[in-house]
C-alpha positions as CSV (number, residue, x, y, z in Angstrom):
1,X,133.4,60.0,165.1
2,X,130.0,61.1,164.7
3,X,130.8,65.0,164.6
4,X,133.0,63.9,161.7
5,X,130.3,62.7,159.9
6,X,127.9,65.4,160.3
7,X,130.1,68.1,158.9
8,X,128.5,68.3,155.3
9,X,125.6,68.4,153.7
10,X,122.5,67.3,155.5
11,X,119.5,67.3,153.4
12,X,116.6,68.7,155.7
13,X,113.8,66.4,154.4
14,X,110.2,67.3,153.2
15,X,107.3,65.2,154.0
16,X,104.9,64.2,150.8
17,X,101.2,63.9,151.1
18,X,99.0,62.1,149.2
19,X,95.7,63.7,147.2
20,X,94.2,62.2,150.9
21,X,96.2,64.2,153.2
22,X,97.7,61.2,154.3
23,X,101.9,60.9,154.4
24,X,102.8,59.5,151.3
25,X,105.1,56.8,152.2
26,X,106.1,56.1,148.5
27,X,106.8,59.5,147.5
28,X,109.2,59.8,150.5
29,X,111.0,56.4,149.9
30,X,112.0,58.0,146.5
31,X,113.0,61.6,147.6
32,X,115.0,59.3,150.1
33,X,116.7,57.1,147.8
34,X,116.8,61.1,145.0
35,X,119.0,62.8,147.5
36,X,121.6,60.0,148.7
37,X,122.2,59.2,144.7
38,X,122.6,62.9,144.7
39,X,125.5,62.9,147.2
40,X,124.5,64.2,150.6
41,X,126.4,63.5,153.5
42,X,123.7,62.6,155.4
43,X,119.8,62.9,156.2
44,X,117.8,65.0,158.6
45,X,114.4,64.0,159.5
46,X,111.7,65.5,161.1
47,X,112.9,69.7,161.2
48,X,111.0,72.6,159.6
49,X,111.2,71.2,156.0
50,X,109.3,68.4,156.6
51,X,106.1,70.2,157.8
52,X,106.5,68.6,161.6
53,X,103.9,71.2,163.6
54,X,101.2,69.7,161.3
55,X,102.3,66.2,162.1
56,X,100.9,64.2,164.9
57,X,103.1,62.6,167.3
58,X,101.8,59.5,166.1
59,X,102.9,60.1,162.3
60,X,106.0,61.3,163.5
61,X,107.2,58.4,164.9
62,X,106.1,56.2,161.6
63,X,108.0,58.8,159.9
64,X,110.7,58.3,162.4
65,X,110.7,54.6,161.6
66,X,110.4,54.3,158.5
67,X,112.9,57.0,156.8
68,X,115.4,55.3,159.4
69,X,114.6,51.5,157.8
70,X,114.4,53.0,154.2
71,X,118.2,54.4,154.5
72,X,119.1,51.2,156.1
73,X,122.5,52.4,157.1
74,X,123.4,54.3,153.9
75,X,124.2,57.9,155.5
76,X,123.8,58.9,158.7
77,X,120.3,60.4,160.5
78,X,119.7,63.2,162.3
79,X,116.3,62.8,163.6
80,X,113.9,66.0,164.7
81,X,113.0,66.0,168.1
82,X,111.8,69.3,169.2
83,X,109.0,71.8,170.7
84,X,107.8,74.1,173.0
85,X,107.6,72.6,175.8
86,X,110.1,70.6,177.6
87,X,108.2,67.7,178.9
88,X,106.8,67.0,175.8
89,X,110.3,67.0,173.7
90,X,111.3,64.3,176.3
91,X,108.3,62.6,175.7
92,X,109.1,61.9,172.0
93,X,113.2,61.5,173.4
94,X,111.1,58.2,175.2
95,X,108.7,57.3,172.9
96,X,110.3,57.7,169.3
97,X,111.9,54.5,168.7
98,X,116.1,56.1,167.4
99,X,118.0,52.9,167.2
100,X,118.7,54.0,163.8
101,X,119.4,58.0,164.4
102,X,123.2,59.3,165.0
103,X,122.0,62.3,166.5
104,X,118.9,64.4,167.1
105,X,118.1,68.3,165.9
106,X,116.6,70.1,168.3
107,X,115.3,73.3,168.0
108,X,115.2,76.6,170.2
109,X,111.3,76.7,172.1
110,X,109.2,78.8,169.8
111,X,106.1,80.7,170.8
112,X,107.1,81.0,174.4
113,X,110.1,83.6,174.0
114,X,112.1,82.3,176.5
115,X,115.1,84.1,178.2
116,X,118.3,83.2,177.4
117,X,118.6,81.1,180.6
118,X,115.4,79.2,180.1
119,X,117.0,78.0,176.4
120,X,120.1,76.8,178.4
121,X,117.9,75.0,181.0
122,X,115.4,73.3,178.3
123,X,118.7,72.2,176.2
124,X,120.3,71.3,179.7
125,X,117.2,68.8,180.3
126,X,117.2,67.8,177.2
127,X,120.6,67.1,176.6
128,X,120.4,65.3,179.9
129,X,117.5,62.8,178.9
130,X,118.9,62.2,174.7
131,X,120.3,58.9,174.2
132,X,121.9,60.3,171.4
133,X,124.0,63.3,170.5
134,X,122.1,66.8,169.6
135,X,122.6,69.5,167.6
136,X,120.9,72.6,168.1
137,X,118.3,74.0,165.6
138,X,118.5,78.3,166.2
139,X,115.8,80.0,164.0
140,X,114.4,83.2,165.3
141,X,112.2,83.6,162.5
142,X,109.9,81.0,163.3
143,X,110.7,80.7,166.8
144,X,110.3,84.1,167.6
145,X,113.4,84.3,169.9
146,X,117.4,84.0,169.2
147,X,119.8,81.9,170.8
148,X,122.8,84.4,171.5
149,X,126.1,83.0,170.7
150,X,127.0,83.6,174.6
151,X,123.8,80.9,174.9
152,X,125.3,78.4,172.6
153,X,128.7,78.3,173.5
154,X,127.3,78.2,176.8
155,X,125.6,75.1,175.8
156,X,128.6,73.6,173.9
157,X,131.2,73.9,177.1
158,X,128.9,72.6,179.4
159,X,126.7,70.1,177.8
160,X,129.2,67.2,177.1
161,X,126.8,65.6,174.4
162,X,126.1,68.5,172.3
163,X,127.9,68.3,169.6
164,X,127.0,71.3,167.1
165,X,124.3,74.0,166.1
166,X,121.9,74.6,163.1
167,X,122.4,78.5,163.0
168,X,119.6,79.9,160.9
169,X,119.6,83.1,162.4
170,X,121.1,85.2,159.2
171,X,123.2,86.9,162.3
172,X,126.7,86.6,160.8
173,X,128.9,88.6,163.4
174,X,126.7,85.6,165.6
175,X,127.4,82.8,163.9
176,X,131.0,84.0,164.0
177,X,131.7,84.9,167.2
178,X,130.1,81.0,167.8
179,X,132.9,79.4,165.2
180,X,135.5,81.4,166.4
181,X,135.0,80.7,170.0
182,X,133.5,77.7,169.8
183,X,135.2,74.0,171.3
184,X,136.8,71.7,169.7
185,X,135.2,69.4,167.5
186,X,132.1,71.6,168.1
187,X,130.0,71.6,164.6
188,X,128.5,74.7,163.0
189,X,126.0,74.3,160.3
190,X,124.4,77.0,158.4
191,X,121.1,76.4,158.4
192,X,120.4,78.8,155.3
193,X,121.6,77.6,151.8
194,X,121.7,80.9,150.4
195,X,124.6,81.8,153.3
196,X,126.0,78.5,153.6
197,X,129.3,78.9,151.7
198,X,130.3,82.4,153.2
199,X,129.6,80.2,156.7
200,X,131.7,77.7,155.6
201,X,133.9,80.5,154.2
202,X,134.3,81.9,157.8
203,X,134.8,78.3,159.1
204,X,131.8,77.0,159.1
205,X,131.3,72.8,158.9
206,X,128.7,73.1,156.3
207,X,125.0,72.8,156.3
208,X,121.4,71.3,157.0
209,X,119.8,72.0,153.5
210,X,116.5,72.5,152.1
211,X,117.9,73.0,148.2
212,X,119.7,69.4,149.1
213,X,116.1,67.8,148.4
214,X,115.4,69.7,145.2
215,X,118.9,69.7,143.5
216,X,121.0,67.3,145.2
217,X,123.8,66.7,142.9
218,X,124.2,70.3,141.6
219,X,124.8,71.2,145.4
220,X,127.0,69.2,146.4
221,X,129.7,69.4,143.1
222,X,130.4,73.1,145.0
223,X,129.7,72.1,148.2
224,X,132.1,69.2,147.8
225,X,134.3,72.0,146.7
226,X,133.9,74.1,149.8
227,X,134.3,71.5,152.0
228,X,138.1,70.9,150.2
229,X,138.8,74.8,150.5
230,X,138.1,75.8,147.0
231,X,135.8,78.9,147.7
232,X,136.0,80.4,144.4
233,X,136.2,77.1,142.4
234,X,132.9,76.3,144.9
235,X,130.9,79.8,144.3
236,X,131.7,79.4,140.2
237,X,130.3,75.9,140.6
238,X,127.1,77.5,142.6
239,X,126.2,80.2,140.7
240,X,123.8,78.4,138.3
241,X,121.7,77.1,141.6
242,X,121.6,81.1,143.0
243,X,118.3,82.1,141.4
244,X,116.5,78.8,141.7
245,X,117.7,78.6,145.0
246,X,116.3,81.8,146.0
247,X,113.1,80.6,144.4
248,X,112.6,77.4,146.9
249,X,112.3,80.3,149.4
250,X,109.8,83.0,147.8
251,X,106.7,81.8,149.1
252,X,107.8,80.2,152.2
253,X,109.4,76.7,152.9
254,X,108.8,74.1,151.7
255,X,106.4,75.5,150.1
256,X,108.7,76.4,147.5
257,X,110.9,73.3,147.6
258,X,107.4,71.1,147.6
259,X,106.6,73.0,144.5
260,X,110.2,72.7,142.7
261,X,110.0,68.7,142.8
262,X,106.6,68.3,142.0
263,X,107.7,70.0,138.4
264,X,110.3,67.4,138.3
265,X,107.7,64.6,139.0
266,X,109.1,63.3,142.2
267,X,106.4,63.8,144.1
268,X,102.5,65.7,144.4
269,X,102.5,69.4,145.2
270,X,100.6,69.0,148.3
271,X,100.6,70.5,151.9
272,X,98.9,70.4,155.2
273,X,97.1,73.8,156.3
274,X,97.5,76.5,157.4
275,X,100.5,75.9,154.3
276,X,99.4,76.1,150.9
277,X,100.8,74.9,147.9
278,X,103.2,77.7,145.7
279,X,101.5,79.5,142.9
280,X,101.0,79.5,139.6
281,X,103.9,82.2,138.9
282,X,106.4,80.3,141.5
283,X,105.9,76.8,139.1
284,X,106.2,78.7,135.8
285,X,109.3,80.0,137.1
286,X,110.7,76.5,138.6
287,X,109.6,75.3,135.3
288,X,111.8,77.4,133.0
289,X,114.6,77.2,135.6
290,X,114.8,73.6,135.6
291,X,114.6,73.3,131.6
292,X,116.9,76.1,130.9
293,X,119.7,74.8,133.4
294,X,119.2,71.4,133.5
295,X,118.6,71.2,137.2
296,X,117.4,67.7,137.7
């Protein structure tokens, strides 16, 4: 039942900060309550988008908590729950309190280039310890190595509670190969909006999106589309979101998304270092973008 629900749009939440550094509680209670009026299937908490290596473990689990009471049941959660090393991911498996997460996203070790049978041994042990279902989070661009589709089908035959994969590797023949060969029921979500309707396309489930925070209901009227089999009808319906899409990921993520709402006055444009807030040019651009197309 849960794989059912999954396949969609997941919007892969930021994290706001106050003029204090401090989480912004407030700010994320209304990008919360933004994206679920805008339509999205469901929420993911805690991934790249929401600025999780500056977090402390500590914030992460009042993040945990607290985007989990503030959706009360409205749309499933996906909560974060990843790193580079093993031990410590099953830490927060132990110490995160997920009575209100459907799944967990976990993401491929990054720094430590593992070999392709150390990522199915940490995902073994992980999958092993999870009280809840995972997806798999593949993104060689931060991580610094790929999960080869032999890995993740690998993964999904033996790992009974693995239920899908993020694929944010840009590797189409990859993410093929994984949909074509993949199990039943087995969930494939493209984890780059600019690919995610070719993926779906191709037979893809749909996607865990950053552009789902900034322009929720624009997304969804084509994904919605996509998700019923009307490709074209669903790339007509996206090509006014194509440039300012593109934008959200010009000077990094979520830099750019962080940068798109705060011109829309949902929240402060405000990130943790070593990230920096987008420039002057990248909120002109938002700017004109948003009043020209009517984005919000």
């Amino acid at each position: 039942m849960i794989r059912h629900k999954l396949a969609g749009i997941g919007a892969a939440m930021i994290t706001p900060f106050t003029k204090e550094n401090r989480i912004d509680f407030d700010a994320l209670a209304r990008m919360i309550d933004y994206v679920i009026d805008g339509g999205v299937d469901y929420i993911v908490a805690l991934g790249t988008t929401a600025e999780t290596p500056t977090l402390y473990i500590p914030e992460r689990a009042m993040i945990a908590q607290f985007i989990s009471e503030h959706i009360h049941h409205r749309v499933p959660l996906v909560m974060g729950v990843g790193g580079n090393s093993t031990s410590e991911v099953l830490d927060q498996l132990h110490t995160f309190d997920l009575r209100g997460a459907d799944a967990i996203l976990s993401v491929t070790p990054y720094y430590n280039k593992p070999s392709q049978e150390g990522l199915y041994q940490h995902f073994r042990t992980v999958s092993e310890n999870s009280p809840l279902p995972v997806i798999l989070y593949n993104i060689p661009g931060r991580a610094g190595v790929n999960m080869t589709a032999e890995t993740t089908l690998r993964c999904a035959r033996d790992l009974k509670n693995v239920i899908g994969i993020k694929e944010a590797s840009g590797k189409i023949d990859q993410i093929q190969q994984i949909i074509d060969r993949r199990p039943e029921g087995f969930l494939v979500l493209s984890g780059d909006d600019e690919l995610t309707l070719d993926i779906m396309r191709r037979g893809g489930d749909g996607a865990i999106s950053v552009a789902a925070n900034s322009f929720p209901k624009m997304l969804m009227r084509s994904m919605n589309l996509a998700k019923e089999g009307h490709f074209d009808e669903a790339d007509r319906e996206f090509e006014v979101l194509k440039e300012p899409v593109h934008a959200l990921f010009e000077e990094g993520n979520p830099t750019g998304v962080k940068c798109a709402l705060s011109v829309m006055g949902l929240i402060d444009d405000r990130m943790r270092l070593p990230l920096v807030a987008g420039s002057e040019h990248l909120r002109e651009k938002f700017t004109e973008m948003i009043n020209t197309h009517k984005l919000q």
